[in-house]
Structures are given as structure tokens and as C-alpha cells.
C-alpha positions in Angstrom: 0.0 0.0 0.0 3.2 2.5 1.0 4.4 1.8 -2.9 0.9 2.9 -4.5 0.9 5.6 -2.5 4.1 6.7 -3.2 3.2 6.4 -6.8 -0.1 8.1 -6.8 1.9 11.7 -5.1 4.2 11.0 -8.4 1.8 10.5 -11.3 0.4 14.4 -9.7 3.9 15.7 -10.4 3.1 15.1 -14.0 0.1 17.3 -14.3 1.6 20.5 -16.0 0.7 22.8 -13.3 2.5 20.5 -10.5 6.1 20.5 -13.1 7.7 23.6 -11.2 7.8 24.7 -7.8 5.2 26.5 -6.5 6.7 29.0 -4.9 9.8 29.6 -6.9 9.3 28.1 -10.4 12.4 25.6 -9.9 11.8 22.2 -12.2 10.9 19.3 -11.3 9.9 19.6 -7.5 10.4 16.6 -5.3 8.5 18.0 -1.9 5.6 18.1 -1.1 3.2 20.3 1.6 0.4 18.4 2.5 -1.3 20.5 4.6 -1.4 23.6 1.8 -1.6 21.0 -1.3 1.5 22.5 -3.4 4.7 20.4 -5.1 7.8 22.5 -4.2 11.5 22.2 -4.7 14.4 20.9 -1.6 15.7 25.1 -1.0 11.5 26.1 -0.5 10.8 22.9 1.4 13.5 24.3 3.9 11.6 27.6 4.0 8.6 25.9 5.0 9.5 24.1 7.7 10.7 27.4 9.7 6.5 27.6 9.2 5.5 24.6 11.1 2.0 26.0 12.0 0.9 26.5 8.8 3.1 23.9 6.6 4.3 20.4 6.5 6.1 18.8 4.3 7.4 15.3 3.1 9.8 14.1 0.5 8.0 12.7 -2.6 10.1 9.7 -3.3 11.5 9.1 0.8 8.9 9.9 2.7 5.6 7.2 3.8 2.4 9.1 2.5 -1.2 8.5 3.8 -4.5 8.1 2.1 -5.6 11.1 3.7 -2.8 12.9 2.6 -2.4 11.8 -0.8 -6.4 12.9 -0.9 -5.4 15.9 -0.4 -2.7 16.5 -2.9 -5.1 15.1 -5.3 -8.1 17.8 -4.8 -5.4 20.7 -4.7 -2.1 20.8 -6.0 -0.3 24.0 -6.8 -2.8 24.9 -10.2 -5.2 25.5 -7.0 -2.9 26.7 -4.2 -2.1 29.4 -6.2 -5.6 30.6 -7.0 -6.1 30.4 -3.7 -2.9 32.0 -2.0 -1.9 34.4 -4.5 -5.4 35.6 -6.2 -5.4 39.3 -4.8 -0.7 39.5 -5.3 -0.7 43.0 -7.0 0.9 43.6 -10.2 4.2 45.3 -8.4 5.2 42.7 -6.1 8.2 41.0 -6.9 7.7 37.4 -7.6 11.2 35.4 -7.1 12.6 32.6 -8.9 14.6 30.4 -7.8 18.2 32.0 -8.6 16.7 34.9 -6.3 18.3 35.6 -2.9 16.8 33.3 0.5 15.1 36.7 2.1 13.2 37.5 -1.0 11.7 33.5 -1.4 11.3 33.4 2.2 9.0 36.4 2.8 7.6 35.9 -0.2 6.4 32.7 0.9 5.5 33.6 4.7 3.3 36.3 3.0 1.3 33.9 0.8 0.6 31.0 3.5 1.6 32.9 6.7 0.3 36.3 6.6 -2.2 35.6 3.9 -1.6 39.0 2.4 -2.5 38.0 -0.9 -6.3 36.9 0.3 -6.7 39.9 2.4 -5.5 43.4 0.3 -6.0 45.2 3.3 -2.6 43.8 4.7 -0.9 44.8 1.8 -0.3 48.8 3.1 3.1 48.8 4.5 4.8 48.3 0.9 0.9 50.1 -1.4 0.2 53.1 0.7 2.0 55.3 -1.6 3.9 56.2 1.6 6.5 55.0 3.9 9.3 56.3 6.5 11.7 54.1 9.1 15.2 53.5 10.2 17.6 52.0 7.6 21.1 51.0 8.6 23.0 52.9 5.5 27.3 52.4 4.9 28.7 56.0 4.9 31.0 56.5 1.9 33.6 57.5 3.9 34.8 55.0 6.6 32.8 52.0 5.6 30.4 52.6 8.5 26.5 51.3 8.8 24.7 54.2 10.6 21.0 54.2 11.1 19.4 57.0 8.9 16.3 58.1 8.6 14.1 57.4 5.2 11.3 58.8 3.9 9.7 57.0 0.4 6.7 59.8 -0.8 4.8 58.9 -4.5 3.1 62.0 -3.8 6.6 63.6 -4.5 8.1 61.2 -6.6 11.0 60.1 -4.6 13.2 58.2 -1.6 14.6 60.7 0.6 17.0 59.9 3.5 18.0 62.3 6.6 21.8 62.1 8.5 19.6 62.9 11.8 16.2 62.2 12.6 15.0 65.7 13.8 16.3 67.1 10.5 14.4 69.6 8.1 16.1 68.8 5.4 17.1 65.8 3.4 21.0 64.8 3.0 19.8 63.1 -0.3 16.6 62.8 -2.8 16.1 60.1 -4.8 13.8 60.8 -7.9 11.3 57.8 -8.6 11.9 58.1 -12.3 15.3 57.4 -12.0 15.7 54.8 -8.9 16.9 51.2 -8.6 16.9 48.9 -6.5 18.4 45.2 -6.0 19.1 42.6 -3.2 23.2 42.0 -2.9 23.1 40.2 0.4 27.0 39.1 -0.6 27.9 42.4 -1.6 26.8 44.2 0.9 27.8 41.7 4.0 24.2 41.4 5.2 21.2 39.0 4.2 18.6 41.7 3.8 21.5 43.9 1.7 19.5 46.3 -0.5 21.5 48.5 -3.1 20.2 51.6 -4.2 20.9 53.1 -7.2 20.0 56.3 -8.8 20.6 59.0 -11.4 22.3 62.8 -10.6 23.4 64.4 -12.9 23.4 61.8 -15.2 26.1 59.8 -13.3 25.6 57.0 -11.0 25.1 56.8 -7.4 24.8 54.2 -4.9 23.4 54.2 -1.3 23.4 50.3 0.4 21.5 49.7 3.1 19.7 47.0 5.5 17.1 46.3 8.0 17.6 43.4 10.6 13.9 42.6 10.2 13.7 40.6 7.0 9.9 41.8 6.3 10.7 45.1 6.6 13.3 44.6 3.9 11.1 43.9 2.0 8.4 45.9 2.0 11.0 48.7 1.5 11.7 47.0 -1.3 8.0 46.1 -2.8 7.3 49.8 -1.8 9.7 51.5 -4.1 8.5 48.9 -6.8 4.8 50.1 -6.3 5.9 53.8 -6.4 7.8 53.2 -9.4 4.6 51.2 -11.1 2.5 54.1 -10.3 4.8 56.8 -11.8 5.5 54.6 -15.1 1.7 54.4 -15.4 1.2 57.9 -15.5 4.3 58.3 -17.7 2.9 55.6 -20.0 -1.0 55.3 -20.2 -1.5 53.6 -22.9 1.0 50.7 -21.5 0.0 47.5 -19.6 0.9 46.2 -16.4 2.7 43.5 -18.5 4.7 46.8 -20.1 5.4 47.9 -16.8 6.3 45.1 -14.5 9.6 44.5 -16.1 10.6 48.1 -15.3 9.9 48.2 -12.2 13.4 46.8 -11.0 16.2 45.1 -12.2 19.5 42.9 -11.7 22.4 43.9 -13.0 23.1 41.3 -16.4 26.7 41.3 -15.3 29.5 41.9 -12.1 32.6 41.5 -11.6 36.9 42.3 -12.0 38.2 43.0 -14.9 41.4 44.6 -16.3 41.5 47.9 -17.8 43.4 50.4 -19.8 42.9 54.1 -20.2 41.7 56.0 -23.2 45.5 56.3 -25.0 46.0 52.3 -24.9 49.5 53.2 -23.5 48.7 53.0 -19.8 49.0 50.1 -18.0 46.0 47.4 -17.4 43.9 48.0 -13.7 41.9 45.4 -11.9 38.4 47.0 -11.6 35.2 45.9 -10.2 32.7 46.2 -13.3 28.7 46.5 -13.2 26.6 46.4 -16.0 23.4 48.0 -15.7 21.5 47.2 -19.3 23.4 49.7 -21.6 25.7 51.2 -18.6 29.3 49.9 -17.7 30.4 50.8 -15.1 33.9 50.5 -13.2 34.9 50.5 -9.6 37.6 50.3 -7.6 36.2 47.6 -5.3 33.0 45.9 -5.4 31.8 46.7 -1.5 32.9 46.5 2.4 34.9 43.7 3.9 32.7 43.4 6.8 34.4 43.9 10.4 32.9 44.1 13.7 29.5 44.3 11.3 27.8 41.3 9.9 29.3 38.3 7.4 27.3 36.6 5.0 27.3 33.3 5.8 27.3 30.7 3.6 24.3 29.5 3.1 22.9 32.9 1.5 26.1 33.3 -0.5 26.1 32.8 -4.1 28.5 34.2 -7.0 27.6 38.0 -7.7 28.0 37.5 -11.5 24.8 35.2 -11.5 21.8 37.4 -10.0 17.8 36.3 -11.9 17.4 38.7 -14.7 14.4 41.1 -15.3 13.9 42.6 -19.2 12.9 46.2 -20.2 14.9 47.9 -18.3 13.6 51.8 -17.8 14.5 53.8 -20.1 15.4 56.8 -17.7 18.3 54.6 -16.1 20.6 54.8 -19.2 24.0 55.0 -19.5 26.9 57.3 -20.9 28.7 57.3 -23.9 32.0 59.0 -22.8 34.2 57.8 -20.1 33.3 60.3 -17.0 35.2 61.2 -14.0 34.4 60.5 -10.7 31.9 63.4 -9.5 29.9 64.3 -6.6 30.9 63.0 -2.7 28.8 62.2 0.4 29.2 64.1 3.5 30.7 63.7 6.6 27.3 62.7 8.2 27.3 63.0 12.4 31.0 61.7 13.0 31.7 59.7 15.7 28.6 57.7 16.0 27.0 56.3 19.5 26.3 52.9 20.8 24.1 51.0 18.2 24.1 53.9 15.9 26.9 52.5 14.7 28.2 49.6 12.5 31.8 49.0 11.4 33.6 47.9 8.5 37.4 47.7 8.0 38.0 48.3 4.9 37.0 50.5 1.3 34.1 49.8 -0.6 32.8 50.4 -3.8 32.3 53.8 -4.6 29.2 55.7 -4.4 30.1 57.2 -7.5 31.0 54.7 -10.8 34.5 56.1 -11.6 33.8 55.8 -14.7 30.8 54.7 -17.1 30.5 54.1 -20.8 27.1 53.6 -23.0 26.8 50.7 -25.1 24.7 50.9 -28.0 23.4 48.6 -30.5 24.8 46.9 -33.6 23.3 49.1 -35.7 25.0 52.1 -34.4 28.0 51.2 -34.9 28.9 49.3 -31.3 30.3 45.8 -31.0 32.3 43.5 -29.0 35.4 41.8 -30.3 36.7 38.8 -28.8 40.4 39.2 -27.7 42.6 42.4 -27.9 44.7 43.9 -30.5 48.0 42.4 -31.3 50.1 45.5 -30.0 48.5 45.7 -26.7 50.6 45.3 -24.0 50.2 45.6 -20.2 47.6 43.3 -19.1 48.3 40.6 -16.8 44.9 38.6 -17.7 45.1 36.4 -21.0 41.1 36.5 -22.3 41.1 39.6 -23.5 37.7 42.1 -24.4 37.5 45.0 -27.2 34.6 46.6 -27.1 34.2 48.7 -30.1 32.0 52.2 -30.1 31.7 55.2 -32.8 34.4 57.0 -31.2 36.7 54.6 -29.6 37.6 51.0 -28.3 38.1 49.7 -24.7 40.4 46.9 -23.9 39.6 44.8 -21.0 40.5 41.4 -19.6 39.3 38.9 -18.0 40.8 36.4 -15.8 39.5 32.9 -16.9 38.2 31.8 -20.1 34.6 31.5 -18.2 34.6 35.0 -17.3 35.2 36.1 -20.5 32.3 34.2 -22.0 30.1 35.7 -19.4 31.1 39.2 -20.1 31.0 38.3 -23.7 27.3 37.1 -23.6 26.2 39.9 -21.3 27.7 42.5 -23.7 26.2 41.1 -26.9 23.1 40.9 -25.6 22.8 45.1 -25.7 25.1 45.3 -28.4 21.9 42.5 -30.9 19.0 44.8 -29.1 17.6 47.4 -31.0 18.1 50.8 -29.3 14.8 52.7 -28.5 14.1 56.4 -29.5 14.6 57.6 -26.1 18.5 55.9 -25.9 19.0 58.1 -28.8 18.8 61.1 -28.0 20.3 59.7 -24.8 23.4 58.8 -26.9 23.0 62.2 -28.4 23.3 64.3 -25.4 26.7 62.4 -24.1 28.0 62.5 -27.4 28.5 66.0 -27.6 28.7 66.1 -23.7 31.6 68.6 -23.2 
């Protein structure tokens, strides 16, 4: 009887609806909850046992099934589960896959079965009210330092605002809507609820990274700024669909890591730089974040490579890129100096910059952009062997890579901006850097 039981929980996982988690869309789930009625993958199954009072699970193919229990996968399954738990999810919140960070699939799994805020909307207002202010642990540029700062997100104003103290009038920094970012980079950043922020002054990058201890309130940071930038891009775009919009709400970055670099003459010698691309913006660094010190590590088990973030398409169209090479611009305060008690953290060493120290626009194939595997012949000075030229109307920059695999990576990453069309609004984006003086 154990055997065709066992065998009746497998023939569900062939119904189309049952082939991919429920939770994160992984293949070919071998778990099982059979007290909510969905398939689910080994990483989510982990996730829902920190749930105990709402979910339990069993292995598929290990595990002793009862009639009862195999009943009950039969009338449910995840095609019904997810009309049920996720019928009222609006059209901002992020939805993870399974290459996403542990905090996002965890929360957003404790918010379908646990909190049930996508059968009751009205649970939904700490990330849909249009406004939201707390206490953020941000680095300071400076000294590596996590200090608690005030923030203050406002759709009514368009934009993420943060204060150096909490009884101050004005802001230290405003973030327009329009232009803002915003990505989990728990390994980056040293933290598992590591947010980076990035937005657009002055047409040059900036960065702000920040956390929150609580792992909810993380995220609803982070489903708020979505849901302010989904209502600005529909008033921008009327005629578009939430379908349009979705992918623009936020985005990883197609590509991180070192690289070697040359400068502009091709005489200088090569650099190791830490290098982001952001769809059509490359961007270079000196270091990719904080070495943590007295703050927090990442530990293991949340740590993955950065060059291998989930991807989102359409990126906005306000966060473009440059064509030129630009110098490093702009520079954060000083903040309150010495810091009390648990206001604040440490870190030992520099990070990446707020400011890309440089940034260059790639553009598409048809205007006269490409990447080149390999350098040229003469070049000299690099200490890395797989070698990048990427080719634009008014120059070419030499990188390298350290492995072969690297180099690939890069070389897909790049290609894929170089084979998309460009959009009417990158060129007039193109335009205006072009002639930048």
C-alpha cells in the first residue's frame, strides 16, 4: 500500500501545473506540503518548515504518504494553491525565482501561507500606501560605516529621501522615482537583507546600500519603491500594460565582476576593476563593496557568485547610460562623525564607490557598437590572458578577464545590448553624451 501511494503523489507531479515549484518556479519539485496541497523544490521545502504552523512537508520519493494525505494533494495541487494563495498579489510585487536571494523567497512565501496577504489586500499597506518612512542601517562613503538613517519614500513627490539625523528639516539626499533602482546584494553588501540603491544625478551614477535586521521590513522597503515606481511609469505611459510595466519596475544587474582595464590612449598600463553592467551602462569601480568587520558576514548558506543574480527585461528607459568615459563626481558628506552605541556599525576596509568612476554607453549593432573577442596584437600591459575590445563610434576599450569562463560571461552579457535594437529615447540619450563637453 506504501508503494501505490508513493506512486499516486508521483503520477500528480506530471500534471503540467505541479512540473515547477510553486513558490519559486524551480523544475521538477520533489517535496511536497500536504497540509497547503502544493509540489515544491528541496531550497523552498527548507523555507517551509521554519513555518511549522501553517506547513508540512514530506519528500515525494523518501517519505511514507497517507491516504488522507495523498487525498489531499489530489483535490489541490499548486494549479489551486495558487488561485487560492496568491489571487489578490498585485501587479508590483516582486515574484522570485529560484536563482533569487533566500530573504526574497522566504518572505515571499510567509506572506502567501503565513500572513495571507495576498487573500486579504487590506494587509498589503506597508509596501501600497504610496507612503512609507523608518530607520535604515546605510554604509557612509567614507569609513565603511553602517549608521541608522532616517528614510522617507513619498509617491506623492516622486522620490526616496533619507536624513543624516532624525529631527532634521532637510534631506541629506533625494532620490527621484523616475530614476531609482533597487536590488538585493546580500554578498555584496555583508548582510542578508543587503538592498542597493541606485539612482541618477546628474546623469552619473550613485549608490546608497542599506539593511534592516527585520527581513519583512526589507522587503516591504523594497515592494514599496516597486509600487511607487509602477505608479509613476503608469502615469508616464497610459497607454501601456501592467505587462509593459512590471519588467521596469526593477532590475539585476546582467553582469559583475573584475576586470582589467586600460585608459583611453591604450598606453597606460591594465587596472583590476570591479565592473557592473546596468542594461546599456558599464560601469567601473575600484572595489566591489565592504569587507565586513565588527558588522555582519554573510554566511554561507545565502552566498552565491555576484555575477549570476535572476534577470528582469525592459529595463527603464530613464536609467541609461553614458557614452563617454566620465570622471568621478559628486561626494557624500561627513554625516554626524563619531557615532553612539548601536548607531553605529563597522567595516574595515573601502568599498565600492558611491560614484561609478567611470561609465560608458553601449549601444546597439546598428549604431556602430560591437564587442570583439580578444585584444589587439600591440596591446601590452595586461596581466589577464582573455582579452575584451569593445568597439564604439568614437573609440575602443580593452579589458581582460581572468579565466576563459569570465570572458564568456562578459561576452554574452555585452552582446546581448550590443543585438538589441536601441529605443528612440536611448538616442537622444546617446546624443546628449555625445556631444557632452
Amino acid at each position: 500500500m506504501a508503494k501505490e501511494r508513493r506512486k499516486a503523489v508521483l503520477e500528480l507531479l506530471q500534471r503540467p501545473a505541479n512540473a515547477r515549484c510553486a513558490d519559486c518556479g524551480a523544475p521538477d519539485p520533489d517535496w511536497a506540503s500536504y497540509t497547503l496541497g502544493v509540489f515544491i523544490c528541496l531550497s523552498c521545502s527548507g523555507i517551509h518548515r521554519n513555518i511549522p504552523q501553517v506547513s508540512k512537508v514530506k519528500s515525494v520519493r523518501l517519505d511514507t504518504w497517507e491516504d488522507a494525505q495523498v487525498e489531499f494533494m489530489t483535490s489541490r495541487g499548486n494549479h489551486v494553491a495558487r488561485a487560492t494563495f496568491e489571487s489578490k498579489v498585485p501587479p508590483f510585487y516582486y515574484r522570485p525565482s529560484a536563482s533569487d536571494c533566500q530573504l526574497l523567497r522566504e518572505q515571499w512565501i510567509r506572506a502567501k501561507y503565513e500572513r495571507q496577504e495576498f487573500t486579504h489586500p487590506e494587509r498589503q499597506e506597508p509596501y501600497s500606501a504610496g507612503y512609507r518612512e523608518g530607520f535604515l542601517w546605510k554604509r557612509g562613503r567614507d569609513n565603511g560605516q553602517f549608521l541608522s538613517r532616517k528614510f522617507v519614500l513619498t509617491e506623492r513627490e516622486g522620490a526616496l529621501k533619507y536624513f543624516n539625523r532624525s529631527d532634521a528639516k532637510e534631506p541629506k539626499a533625494i532620490m527621484k522615482i523616475e530614476h531609482l533602482n533597487a536590488t538585493f546584494q546580500p554578498a555584496k553588501i555583508g548582510h542578508p537583507h543587503g538592498l542597493q540603491v541606485t539612482y541618477l544625478k546628474d546623469n552619473s551614477t550613485r549608490n546608497i546600500f542599506v539593511y534592516h535586521e527585520d527581513g519583512k521590513e526589507m522587503v516591504d522597503w523594497f515592494n514599496a519603491l516597486r509600487a511607487a515606481r509602477f505608479h509613476y511609469l503608469q502615469v508616464a505611459f497610459p497607454g501601456a500594460s501592467d505587462a509593459d510595466l512590471v519588467p521596469k519596475l526593477s532590475r539585476n544587474y546582467l553582469q559583475e565582476g573584475y576586470m582589467e582595464k586600460t585608459g583611453p590612449k591604450q598606453t597606460e598600463g591594465f587596472r583590476k576593476r570591479w565592473f557592473t553592467m546596468d542594461d546599456r551602462r558599464l560601469m567601473y569601480f575600484k572595489d566591489p563593496l565592504v569587507r565586513m568587520g565588527r558588522g555582519p558576514r554573510a554566511p554561507a548558506a545565502w552566498t552565491r557568485p555576484l555575477g549570476s543574480p535572476a534577470r528582469l527585461g525592459g529595463a527603464d528607459q530613464h536609467l541609461l547610460g553614458e557614452l563617454k568615459m566620465t570622471g568621478r563626481a559628486g561626494k557624500e558628506g561627513p554625516g554626524l562623525g563619531a557615532a553612539r552605541g548601536s548607531e553605529q556599525r563597522s567595516a574595515r576596509s573601502p568599498s565600492q564607490d558611491a560614484f561609478a568612476r567611470g561609465e560608458v554607453f553601449i549601444g546597439s549593432r546598428e549604431s556602430g557598437y560591437t564587442v570583439l573577442d580578444g585584444l589587439p596584437p600591440s596591446t601590452q600591459g595586461h596581466h589577464w590572458p582573455h582579452g575584451i575590445t569593445i568597439v564604439t563610434p568614437e573609440r575602443r576599450f580593452l579589458l581582460a578577464c581572468e579565466t576563459e569562463s569570465e570572458q564568456r560571461a562578459w561576452m554574452e552579457a555585452f552582446r546581448k545590448v550590443v543585438d538589441r535594437p536601441m529605443l528612440p529615447q536611448e538616442y537622444a540619450v546617446e546624443a546628449h553624451f555625445k556631444h557632452k563637453p
